[in-house]
VEXLUM-525093 format. One record per atom (N, C-alpha, C): atom name; x, y, z. Coordinates in pm, 1 decimal. Example, Ala and Ser with C-alpha at 12.3 -4.5 7.8 and 13.67 -1.06 7.14 Angstrom:
! VEXLUM-525093
(pt "N",(1319.0,-569.0,780.0)),
(pt "CA",(1230.0,-450.0,780.0)),
(pt "C",(1320.0,-330.0,780.0)),
(pt "N",(1285.0,-225.0,708.0)),
(pt "CA",(1367.0,-106.0,714.0)),
(pt "C",(1290.0,3.0,787.0)),
This chain:
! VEXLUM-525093
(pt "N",(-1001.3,2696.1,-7735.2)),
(pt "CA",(-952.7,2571.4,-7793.3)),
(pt "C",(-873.8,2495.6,-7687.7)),
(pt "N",(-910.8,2388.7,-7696.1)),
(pt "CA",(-821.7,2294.0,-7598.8)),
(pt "C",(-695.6,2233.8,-7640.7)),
(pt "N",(-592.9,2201.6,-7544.4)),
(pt "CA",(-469.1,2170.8,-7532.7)),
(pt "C",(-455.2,2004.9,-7614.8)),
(pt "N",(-568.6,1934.4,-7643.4)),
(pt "CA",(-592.2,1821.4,-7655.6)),
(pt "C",(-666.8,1754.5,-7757.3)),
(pt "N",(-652.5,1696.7,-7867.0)),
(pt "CA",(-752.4,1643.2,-7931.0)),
(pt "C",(-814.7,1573.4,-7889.3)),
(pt "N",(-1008.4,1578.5,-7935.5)),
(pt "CA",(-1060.8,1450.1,-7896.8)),
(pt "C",(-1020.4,1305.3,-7933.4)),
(pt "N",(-1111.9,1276.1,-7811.3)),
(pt "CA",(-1069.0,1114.8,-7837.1)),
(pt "C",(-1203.8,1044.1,-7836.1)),
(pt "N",(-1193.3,928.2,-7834.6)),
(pt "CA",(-1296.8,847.0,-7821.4)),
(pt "C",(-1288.8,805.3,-7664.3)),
(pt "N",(-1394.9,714.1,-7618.3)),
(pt "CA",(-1379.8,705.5,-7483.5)),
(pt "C",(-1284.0,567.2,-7439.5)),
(pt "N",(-1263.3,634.0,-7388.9)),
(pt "CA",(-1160.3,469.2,-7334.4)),
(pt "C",(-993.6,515.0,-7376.1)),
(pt "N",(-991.7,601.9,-7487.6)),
(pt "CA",(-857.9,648.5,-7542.9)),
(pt "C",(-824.9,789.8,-7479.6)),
(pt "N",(-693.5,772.6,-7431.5)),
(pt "CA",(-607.2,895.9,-7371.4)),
(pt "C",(-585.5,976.8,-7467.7)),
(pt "N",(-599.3,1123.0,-7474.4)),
(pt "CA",(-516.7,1217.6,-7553.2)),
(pt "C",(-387.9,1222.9,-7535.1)),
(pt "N",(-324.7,1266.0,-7652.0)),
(pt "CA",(-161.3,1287.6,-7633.0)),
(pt "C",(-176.9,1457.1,-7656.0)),
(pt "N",(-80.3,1485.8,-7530.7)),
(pt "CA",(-99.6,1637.7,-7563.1)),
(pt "C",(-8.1,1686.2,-7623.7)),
(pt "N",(-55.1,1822.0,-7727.9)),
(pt "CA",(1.8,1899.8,-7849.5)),
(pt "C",(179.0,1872.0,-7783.1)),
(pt "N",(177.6,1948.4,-7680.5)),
(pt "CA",(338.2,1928.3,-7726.2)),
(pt "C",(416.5,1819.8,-7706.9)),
(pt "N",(363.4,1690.0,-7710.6)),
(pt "CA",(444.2,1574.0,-7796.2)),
(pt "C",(380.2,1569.7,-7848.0)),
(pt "N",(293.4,1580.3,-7961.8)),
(pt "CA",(184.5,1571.5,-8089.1)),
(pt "C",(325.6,1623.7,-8189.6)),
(pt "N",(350.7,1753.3,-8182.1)),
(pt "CA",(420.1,1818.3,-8263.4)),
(pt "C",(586.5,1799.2,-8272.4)),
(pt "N",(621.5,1778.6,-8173.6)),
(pt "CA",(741.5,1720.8,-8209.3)),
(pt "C",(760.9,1573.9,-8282.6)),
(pt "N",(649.2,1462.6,-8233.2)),
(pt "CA",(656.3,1367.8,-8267.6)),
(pt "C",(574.2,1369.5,-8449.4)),
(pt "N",(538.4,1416.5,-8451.3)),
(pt "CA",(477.0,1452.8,-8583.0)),
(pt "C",(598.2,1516.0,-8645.6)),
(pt "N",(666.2,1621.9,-8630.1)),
(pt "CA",(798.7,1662.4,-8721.9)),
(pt "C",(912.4,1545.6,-8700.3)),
(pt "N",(892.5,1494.6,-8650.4)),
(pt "CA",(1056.1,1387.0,-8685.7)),
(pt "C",(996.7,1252.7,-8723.4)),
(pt "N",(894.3,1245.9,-8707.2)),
(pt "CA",(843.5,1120.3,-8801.2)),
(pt "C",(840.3,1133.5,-8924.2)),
(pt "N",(764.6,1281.8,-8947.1)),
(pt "CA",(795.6,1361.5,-9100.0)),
(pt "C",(866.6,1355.9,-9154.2)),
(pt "N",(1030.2,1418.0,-9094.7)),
(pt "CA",(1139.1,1415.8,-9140.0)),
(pt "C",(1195.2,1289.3,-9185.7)),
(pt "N",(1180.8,1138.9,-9110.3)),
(pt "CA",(1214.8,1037.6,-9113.0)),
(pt "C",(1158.1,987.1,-9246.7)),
(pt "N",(991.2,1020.3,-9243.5)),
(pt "CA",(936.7,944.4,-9357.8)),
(pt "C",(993.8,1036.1,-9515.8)),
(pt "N",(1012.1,1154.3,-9487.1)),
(pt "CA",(1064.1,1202.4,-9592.9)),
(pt "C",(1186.9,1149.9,-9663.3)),
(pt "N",(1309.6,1140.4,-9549.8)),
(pt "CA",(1455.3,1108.7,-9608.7)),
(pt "C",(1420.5,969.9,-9648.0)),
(pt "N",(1346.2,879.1,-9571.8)),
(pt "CA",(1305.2,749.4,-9611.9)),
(pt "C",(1244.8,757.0,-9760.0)),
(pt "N",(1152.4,851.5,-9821.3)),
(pt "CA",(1085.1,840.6,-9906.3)),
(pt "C",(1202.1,894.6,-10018.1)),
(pt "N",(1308.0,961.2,-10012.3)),
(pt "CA",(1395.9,991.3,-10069.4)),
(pt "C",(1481.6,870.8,-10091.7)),
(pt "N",(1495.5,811.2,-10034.5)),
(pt "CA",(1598.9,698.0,-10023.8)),
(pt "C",(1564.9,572.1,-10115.3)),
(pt "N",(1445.9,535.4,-10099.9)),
(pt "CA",(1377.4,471.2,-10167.4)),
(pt "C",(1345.8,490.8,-10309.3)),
(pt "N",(1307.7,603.0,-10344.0)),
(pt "CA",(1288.9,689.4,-10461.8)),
(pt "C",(1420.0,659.5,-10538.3)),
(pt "N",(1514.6,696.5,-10472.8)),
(pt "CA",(1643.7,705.8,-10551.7)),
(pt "C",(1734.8,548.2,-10544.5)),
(pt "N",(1686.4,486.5,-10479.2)),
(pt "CA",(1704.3,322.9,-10439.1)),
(pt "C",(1611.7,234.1,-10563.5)),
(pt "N",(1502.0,242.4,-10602.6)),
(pt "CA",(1394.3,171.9,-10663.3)),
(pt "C",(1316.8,239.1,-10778.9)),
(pt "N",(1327.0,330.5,-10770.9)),
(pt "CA",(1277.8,403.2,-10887.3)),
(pt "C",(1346.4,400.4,-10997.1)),
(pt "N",(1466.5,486.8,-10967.1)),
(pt "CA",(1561.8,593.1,-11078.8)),
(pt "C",(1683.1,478.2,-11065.2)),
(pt "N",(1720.0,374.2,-10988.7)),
(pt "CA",(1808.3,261.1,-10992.1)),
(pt "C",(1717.0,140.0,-10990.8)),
(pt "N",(1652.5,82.4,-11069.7)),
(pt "CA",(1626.3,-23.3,-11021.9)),
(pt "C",(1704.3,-176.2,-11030.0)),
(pt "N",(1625.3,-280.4,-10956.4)),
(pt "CA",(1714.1,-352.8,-10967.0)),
(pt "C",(1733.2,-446.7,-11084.8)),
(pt "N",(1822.2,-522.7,-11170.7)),
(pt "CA",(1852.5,-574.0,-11323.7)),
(pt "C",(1800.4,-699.1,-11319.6)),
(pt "N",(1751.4,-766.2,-11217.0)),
(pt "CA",(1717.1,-903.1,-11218.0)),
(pt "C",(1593.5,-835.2,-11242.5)),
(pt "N",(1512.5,-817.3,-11182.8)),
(pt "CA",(1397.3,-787.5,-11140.6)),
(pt "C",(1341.9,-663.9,-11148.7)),
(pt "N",(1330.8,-560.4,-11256.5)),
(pt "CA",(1365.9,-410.3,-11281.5)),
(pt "C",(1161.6,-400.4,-11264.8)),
(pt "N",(1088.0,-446.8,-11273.0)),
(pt "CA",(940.2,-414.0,-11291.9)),
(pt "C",(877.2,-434.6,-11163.6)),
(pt "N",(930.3,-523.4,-11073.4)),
(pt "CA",(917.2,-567.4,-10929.4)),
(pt "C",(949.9,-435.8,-10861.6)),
(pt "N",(1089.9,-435.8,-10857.3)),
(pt "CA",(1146.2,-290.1,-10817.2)),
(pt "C",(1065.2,-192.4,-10812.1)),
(pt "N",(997.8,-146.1,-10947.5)),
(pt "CA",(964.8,-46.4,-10970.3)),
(pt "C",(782.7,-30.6,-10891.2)),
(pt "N",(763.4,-137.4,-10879.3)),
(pt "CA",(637.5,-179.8,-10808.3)),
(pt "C",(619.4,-186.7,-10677.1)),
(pt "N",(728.4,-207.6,-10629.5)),
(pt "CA",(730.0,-236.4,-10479.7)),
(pt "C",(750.8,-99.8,-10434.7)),
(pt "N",(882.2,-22.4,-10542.8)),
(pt "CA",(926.6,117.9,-10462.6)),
(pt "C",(771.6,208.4,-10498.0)),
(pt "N",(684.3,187.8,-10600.9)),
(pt "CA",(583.8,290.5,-10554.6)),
(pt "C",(470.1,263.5,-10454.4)),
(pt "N",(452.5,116.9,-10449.3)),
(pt "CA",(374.7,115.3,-10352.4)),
(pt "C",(422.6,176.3,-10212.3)),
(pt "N",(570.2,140.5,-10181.3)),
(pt "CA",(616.7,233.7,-10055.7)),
(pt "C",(629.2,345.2,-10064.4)),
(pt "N",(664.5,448.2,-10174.6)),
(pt "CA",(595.9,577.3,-10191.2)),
(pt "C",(466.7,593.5,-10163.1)),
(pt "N",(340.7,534.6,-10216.7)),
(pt "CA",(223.4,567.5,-10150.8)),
(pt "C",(202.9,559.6,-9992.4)),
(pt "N",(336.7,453.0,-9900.7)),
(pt "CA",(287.5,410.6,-9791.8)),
(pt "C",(331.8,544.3,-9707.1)),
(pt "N",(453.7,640.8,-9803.1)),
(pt "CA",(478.2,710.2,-9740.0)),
(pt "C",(443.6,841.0,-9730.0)),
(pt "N",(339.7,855.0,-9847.4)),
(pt "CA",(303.3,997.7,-9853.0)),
(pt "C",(160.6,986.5,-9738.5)),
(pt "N",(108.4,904.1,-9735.4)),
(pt "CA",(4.0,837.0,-9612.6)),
(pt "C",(43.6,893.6,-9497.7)),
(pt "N",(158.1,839.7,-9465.2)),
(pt "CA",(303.7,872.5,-9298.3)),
(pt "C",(235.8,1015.6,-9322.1)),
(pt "N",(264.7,1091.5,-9459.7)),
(pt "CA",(378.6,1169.2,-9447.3)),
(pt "C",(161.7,1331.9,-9384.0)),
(pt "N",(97.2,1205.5,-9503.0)),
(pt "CA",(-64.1,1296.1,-9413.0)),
(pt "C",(-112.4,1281.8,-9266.5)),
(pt "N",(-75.8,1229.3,-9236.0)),
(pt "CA",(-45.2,1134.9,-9061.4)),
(pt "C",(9.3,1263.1,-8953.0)),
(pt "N",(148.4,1298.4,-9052.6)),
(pt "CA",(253.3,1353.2,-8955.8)),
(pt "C",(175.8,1528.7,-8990.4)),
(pt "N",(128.6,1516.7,-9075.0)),
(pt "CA",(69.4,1688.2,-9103.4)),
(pt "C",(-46.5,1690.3,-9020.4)),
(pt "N",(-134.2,1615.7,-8973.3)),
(pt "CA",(-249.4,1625.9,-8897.5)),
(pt "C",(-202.0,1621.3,-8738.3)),
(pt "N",(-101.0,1567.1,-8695.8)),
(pt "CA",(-77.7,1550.7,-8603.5)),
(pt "C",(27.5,1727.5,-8564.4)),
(pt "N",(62.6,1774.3,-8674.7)),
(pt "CA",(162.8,1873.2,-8640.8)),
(pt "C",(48.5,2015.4,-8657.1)),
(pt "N",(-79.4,1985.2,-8727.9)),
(pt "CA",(-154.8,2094.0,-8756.2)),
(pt "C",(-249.3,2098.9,-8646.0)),
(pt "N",(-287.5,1949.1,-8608.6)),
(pt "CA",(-378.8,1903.1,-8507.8)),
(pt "C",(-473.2,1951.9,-8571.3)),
(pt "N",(-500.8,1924.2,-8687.1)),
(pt "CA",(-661.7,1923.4,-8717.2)),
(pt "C",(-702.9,1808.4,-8725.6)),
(pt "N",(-831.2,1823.6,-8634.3)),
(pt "CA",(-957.5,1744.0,-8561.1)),
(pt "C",(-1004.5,1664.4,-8637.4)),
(pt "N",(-1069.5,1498.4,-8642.7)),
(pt "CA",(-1100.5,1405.4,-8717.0)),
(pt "C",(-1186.1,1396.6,-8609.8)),
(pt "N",(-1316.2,1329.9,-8649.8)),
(pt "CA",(-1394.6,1275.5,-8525.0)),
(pt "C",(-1335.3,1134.7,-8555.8)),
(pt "N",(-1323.1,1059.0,-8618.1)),
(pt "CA",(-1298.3,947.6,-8592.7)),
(pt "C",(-1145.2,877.1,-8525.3)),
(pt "N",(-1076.2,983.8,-8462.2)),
(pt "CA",(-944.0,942.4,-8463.7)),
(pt "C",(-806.0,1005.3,-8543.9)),
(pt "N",(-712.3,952.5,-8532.8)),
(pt "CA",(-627.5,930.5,-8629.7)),
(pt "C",(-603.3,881.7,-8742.2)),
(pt "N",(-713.0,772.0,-8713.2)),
(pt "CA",(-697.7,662.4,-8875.8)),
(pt "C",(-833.6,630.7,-8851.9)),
(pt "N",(-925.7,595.7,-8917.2)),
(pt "CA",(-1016.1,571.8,-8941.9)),
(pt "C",(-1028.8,437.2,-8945.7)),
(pt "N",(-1186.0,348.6,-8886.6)),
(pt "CA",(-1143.8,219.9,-8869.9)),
(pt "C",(-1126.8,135.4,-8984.2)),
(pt "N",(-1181.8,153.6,-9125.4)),
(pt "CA",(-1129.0,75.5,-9215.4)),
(pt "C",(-948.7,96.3,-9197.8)),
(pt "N",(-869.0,175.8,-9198.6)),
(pt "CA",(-744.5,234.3,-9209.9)),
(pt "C",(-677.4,131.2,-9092.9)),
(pt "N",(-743.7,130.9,-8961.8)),
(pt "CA",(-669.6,11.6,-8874.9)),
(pt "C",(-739.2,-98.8,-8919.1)),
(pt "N",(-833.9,-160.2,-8968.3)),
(pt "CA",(-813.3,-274.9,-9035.7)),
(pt "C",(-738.8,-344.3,-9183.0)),
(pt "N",(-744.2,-216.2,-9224.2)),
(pt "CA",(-574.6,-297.3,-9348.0)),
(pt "C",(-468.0,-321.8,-9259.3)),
(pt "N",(-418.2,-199.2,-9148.8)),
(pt "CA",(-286.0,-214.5,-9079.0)),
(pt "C",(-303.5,-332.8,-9007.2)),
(pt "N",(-414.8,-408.1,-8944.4)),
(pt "CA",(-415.1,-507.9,-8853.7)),
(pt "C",(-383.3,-620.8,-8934.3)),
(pt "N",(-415.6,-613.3,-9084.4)),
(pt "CA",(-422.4,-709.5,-9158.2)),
(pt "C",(-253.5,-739.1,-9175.2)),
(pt "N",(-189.4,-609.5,-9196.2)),
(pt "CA",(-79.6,-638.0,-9149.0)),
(pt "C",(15.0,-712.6,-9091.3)),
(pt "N",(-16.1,-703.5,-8957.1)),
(pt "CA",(57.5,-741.7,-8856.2)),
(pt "C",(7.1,-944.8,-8856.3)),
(pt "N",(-88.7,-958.8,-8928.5)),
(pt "CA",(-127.5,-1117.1,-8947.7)),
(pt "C",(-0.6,-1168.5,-9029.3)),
(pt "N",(34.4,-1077.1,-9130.0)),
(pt "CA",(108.4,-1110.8,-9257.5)),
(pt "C",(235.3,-1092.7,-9212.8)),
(pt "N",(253.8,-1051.9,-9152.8)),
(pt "CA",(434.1,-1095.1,-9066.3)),
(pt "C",(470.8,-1189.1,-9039.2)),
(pt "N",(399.8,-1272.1,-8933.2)),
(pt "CA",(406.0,-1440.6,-8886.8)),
(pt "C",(381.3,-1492.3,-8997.6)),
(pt "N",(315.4,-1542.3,-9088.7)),
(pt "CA",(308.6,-1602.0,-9177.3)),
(pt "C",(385.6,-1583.0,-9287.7)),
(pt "N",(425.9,-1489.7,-9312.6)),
(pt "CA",(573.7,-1450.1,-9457.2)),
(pt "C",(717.9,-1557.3,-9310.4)),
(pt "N",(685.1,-1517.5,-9215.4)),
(pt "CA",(805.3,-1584.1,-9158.1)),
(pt "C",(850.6,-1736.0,-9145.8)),
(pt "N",(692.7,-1786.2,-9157.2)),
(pt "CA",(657.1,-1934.3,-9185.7)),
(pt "C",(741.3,-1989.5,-9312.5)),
(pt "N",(717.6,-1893.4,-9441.5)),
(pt "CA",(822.1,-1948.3,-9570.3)),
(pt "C",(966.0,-1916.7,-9584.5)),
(pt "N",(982.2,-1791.8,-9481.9)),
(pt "CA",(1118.4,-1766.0,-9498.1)),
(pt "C",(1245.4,-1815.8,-9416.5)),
(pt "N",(1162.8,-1923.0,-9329.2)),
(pt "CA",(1295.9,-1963.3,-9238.5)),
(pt "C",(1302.7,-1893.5,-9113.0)),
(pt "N",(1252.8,-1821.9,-9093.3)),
(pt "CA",(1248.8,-1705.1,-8973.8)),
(pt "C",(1240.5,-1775.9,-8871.5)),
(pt "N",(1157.1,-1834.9,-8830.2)),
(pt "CA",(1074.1,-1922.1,-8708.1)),
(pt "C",(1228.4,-1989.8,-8684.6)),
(pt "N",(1312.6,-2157.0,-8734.6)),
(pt "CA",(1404.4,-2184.9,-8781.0)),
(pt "C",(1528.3,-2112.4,-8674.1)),
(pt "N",(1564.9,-1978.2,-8767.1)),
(pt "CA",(1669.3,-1914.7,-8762.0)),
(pt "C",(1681.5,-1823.7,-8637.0)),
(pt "N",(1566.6,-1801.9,-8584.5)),
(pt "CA",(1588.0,-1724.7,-8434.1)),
(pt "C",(1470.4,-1824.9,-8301.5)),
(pt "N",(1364.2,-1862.2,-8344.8)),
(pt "CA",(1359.0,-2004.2,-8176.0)),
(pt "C",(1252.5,-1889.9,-8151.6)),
(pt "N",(1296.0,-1827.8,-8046.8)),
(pt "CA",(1188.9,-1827.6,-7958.2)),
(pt "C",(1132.4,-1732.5,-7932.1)),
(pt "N",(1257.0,-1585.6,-8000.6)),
(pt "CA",(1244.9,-1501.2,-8019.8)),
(pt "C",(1120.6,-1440.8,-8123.0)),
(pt "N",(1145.1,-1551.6,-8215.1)),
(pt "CA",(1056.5,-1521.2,-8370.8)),
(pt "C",(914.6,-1580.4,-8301.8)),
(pt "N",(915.7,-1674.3,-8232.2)),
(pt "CA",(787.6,-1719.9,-8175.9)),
(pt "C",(673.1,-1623.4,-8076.7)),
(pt "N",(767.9,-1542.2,-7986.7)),
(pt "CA",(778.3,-1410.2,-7896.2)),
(pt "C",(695.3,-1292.5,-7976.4)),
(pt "N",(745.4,-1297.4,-8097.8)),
(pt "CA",(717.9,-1186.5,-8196.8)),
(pt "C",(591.3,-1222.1,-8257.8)),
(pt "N",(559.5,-1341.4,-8279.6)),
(pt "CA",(445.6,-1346.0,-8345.2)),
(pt "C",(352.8,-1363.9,-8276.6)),
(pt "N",(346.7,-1407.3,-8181.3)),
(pt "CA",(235.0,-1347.4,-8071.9)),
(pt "C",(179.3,-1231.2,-8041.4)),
(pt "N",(298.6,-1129.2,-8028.3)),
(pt "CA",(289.2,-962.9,-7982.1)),
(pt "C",(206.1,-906.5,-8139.3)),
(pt "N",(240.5,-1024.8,-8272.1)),
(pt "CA",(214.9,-905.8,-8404.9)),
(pt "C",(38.7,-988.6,-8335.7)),
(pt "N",(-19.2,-1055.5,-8345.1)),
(pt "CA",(-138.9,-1173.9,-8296.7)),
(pt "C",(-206.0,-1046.9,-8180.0)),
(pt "N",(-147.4,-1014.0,-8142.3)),
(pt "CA",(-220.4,-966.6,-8013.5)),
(pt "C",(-256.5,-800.1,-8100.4)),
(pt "N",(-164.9,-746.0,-8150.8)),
(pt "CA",(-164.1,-598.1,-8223.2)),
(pt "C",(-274.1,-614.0,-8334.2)),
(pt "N",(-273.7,-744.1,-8411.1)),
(pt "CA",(-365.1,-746.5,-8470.6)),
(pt "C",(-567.8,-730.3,-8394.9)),
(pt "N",(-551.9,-829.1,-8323.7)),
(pt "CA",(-651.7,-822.9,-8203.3)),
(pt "C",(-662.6,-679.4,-8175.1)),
(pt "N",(-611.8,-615.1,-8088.5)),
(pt "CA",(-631.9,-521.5,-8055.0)),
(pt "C",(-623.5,-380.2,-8142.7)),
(pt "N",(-598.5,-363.2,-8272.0)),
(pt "CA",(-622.8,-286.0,-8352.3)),
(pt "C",(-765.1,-316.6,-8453.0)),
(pt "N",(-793.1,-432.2,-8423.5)),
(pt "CA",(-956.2,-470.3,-8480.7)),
(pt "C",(-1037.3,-433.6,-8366.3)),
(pt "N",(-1018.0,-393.8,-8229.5)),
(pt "CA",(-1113.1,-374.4,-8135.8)),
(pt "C",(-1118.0,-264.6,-8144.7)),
(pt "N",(-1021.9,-209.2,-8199.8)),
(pt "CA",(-991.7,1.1,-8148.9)),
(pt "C",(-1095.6,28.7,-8282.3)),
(pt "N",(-1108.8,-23.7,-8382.7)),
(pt "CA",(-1171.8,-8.1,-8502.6)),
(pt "C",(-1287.7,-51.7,-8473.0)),
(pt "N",(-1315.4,-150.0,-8396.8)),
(pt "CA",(-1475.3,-181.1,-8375.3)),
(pt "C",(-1547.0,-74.4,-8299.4)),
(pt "N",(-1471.5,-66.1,-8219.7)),
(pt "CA",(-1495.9,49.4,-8095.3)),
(pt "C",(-1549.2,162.5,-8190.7)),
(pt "N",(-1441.8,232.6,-8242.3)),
(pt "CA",(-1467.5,377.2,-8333.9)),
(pt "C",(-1590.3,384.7,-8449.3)),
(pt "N",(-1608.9,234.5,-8477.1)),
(pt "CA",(-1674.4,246.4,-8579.4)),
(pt "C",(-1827.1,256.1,-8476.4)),
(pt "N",(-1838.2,140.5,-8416.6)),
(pt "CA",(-1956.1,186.8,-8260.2)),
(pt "C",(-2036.0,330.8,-8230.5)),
(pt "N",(-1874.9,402.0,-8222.8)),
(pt "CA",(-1882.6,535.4,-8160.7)),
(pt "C",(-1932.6,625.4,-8303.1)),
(pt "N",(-1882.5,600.3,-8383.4)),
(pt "CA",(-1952.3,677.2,-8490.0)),
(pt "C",(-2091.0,645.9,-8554.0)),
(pt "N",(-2129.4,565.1,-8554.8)),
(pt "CA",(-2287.6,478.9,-8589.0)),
(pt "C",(-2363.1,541.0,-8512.2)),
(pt "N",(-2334.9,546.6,-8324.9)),
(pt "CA",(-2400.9,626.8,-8200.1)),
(pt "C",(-2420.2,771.0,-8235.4)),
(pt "N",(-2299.7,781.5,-8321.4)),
(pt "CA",(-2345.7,968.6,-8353.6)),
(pt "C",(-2417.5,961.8,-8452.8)),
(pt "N",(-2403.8,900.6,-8529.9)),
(pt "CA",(-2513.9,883.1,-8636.0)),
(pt "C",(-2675.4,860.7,-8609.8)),
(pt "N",(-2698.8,816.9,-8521.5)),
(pt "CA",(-2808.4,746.8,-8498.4)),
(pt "C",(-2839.8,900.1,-8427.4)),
(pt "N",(-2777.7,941.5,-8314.6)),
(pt "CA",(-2871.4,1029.6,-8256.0)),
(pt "C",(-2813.6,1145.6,-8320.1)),
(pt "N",(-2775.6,1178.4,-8428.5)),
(pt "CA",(-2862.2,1297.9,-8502.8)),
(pt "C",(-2912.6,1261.4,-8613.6)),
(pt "N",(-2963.6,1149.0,-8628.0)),
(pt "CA",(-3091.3,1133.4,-8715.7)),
(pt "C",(-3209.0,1152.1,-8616.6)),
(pt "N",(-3161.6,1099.4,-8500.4)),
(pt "CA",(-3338.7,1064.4,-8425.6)),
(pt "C",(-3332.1,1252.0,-8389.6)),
(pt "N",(-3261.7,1349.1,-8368.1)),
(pt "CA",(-3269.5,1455.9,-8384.6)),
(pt "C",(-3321.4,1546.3,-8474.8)),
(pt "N",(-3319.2,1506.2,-8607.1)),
(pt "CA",(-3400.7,1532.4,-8699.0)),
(pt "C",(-3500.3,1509.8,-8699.0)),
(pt "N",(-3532.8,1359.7,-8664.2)),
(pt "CA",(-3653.3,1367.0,-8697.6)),
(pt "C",(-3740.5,1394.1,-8552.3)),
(pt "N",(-3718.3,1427.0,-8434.4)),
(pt "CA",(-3842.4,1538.1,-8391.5)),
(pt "C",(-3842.9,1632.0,-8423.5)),
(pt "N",(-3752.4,1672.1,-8499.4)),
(pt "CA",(-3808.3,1828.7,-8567.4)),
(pt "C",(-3946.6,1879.7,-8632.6)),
C-alpha cells in the first residue's frame, strides 16, 4: 500500500501524515461547531424568527455531518476514484463561492469595506472558476475510465 492517495493527473497527493492530522482537527472543529450550533438554533431558538432558526440550524447540521464524512475519509484514507468530492459535490460548492459577492451586493458589504470587499470577490470569481475546472477535469477522467472498460468488454 502506498503512502499516498490517488489522484487524478495534474493533482498533487497530500501525504497520510498531514491527511490525518488535518482530518482530526477539522473533525474536532466541525464537531464542537456542530455542538454549538445545535445548542445555539435548535434547543434555543431565536423568538422573532423561531422556524427560520430552526431551518437554517439543520441545514448547517447537514453541512456538518458532510465535514464531519470528509474528515473520516481523509483520517481512514479510504480510496475514492473520483477524489475527495466528487464533481457534482464541487459544483454546488462553486456555486457557492458565486453567492458570496452577490449576498454582498444587498448587504452593504461592497459600501462598508472598498476595496477589500472588491479584492474578495474576485478571489470567490476565480475559486468558483477553478473548482468548475477541477470538476470538469474529474468528471473527463472518469467517462475515460468508463469508456475503456467498456471497449474492454467488448473484445471479449
Amino acid at each position: 500500500m502506498t503512502d499516498e492517495l490517488p489522484t487524478s493527473e495534474g493533482e498533487k497527493a497530500i501525504p497520510r501524515w498531514v491527511q490525518i492530522p488535518i482530518g482530526l482537527a477539522l473533525g474536532l472543529l466541525t464537531l464542537a461547531l456542530g455542538y454549538a450550533l445545535t445548542v445555539g438554533l435548535l434547543f434555543a431558538p431565536n423568538q422573532k424568527a423561531p422556524i427560520l432558526a430552526i431551518v437554517v440550524g439543520l441545514v448547517l447540521l447537514l453541512v456538518c455531518v458532510w465535514v464531519l464524512e470528509k474528515c473520516f475519509r481523509l483520517v481512514t484514507g479510504r480510496e475514492n476514484r473520483g477524489g475527495l468530492m466528487s464533481p457534482a459535490a464541487l459544483r454546488v460548492i462553486s456555486v457557492f463561492f458565486l453567492v458570496f459577492p452577490v449576498a454582498g451586493l444587498f448587504t452593504g458589504y461592497y459600501r462598508q469595506m472598498g476595496a477589500v470587499a472588491v479584492f474578495q470577490a474576485v478571489m470567490y470569481f476565480f475559486a468558483f472558476l477553478g473548482l468548475r475546472k477541477l470538476a470538469w477535469k474529474r468528471e473527463a477522467k472518469a467517462a475515460d475510465g468508463k469508456d475503456l472498460a467498456s471497449n474492454s468488454h467488448d473484445r471479449c
